[in-house]
C-alpha positions in Angstrom: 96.1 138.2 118.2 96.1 137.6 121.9 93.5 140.0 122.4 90.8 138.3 120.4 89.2 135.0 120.8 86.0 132.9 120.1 83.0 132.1 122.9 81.2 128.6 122.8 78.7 130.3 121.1 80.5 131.5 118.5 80.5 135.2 119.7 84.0 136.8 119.3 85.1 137.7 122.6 87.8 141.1 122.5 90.1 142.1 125.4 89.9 145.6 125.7 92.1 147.8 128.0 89.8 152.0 128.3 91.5 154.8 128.2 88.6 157.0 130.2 88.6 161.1 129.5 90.9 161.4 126.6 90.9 163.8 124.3 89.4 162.0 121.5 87.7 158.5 121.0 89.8 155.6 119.4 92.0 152.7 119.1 95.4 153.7 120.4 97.4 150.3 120.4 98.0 146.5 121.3 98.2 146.8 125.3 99.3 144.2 127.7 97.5 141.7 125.5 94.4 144.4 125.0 93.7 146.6 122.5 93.9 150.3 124.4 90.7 152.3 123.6 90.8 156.0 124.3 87.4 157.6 125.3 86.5 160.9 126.2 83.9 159.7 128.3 84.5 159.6 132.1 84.2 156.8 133.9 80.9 158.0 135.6 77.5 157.0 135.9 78.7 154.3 133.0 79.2 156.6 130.9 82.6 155.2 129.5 80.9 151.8 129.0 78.3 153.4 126.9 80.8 155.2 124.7 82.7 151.9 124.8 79.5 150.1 123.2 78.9 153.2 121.2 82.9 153.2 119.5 82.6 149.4 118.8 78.9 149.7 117.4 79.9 152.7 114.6 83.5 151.1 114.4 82.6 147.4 113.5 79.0 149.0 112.0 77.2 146.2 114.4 74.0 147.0 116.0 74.9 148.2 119.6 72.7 145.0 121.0 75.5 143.2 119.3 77.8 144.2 121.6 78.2 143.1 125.4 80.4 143.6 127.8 80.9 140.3 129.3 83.7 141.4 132.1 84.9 144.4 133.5 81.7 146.9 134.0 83.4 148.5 136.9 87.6 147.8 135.6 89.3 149.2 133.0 90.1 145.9 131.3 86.9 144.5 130.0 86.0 141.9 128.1 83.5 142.3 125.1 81.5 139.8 123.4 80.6 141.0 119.8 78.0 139.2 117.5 77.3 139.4 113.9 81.1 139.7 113.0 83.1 137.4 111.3 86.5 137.2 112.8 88.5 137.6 109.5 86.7 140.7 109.1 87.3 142.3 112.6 91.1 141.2 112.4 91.1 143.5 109.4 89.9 146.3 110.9 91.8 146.8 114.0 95.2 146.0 112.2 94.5 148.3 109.7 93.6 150.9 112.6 96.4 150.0 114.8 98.7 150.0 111.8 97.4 153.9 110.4 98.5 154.8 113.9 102.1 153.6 113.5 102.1 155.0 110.2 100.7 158.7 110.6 
């Protein structure tokens, strides 16, 4: 998964590429090396990035503290750090995401 990889710290780091004011909030696909994440959030007053934080919180069900963005406040590719997630487990639940898009 070229989108996913491992800090020093041992804090997954994900590669993210947002999809500001969509219709709905979700993973879309595997991106230019990025997982696409539609919001509906604008990118305004950082409101994307705190729908961003928001999605990945309820998604992964990680406290939101967990979650930082680590590059990327101001870009549409970001870089996340995520804590408290094993990386087996968070493989698991964006392939089975990405792969119930490809299906339905």
């Amino acid at each position: 998964m070229p989108f996913l990889s491992r800090l020093p710290d041992g804090r997954l780091l994900l590669a993210v590429y947002v999809q500001p004011r969509s219709s709905r909030n979700g993973l879309v696909c595997i991106h230019d090396k990025a997982l696409k994440l539609a919001l509906a959030a604008p990118p305004v007053d950082d409101a994307a990035n705190k729908a961003l934080i928001a999605f990945f919180s309820s998604f992964f069900k990680v406290a939101r503290q967990e979650i930082v963005i680590h590059k990327g406040q101001q870009s549409r590719r970001k870089q996340i750090s995520i804590g408290g997630l094993s990386e087996e487990v968070m493989r698991k639940l964006i392939m089975a995401e990405i792969h119930s898009k490809d299906v339905g």
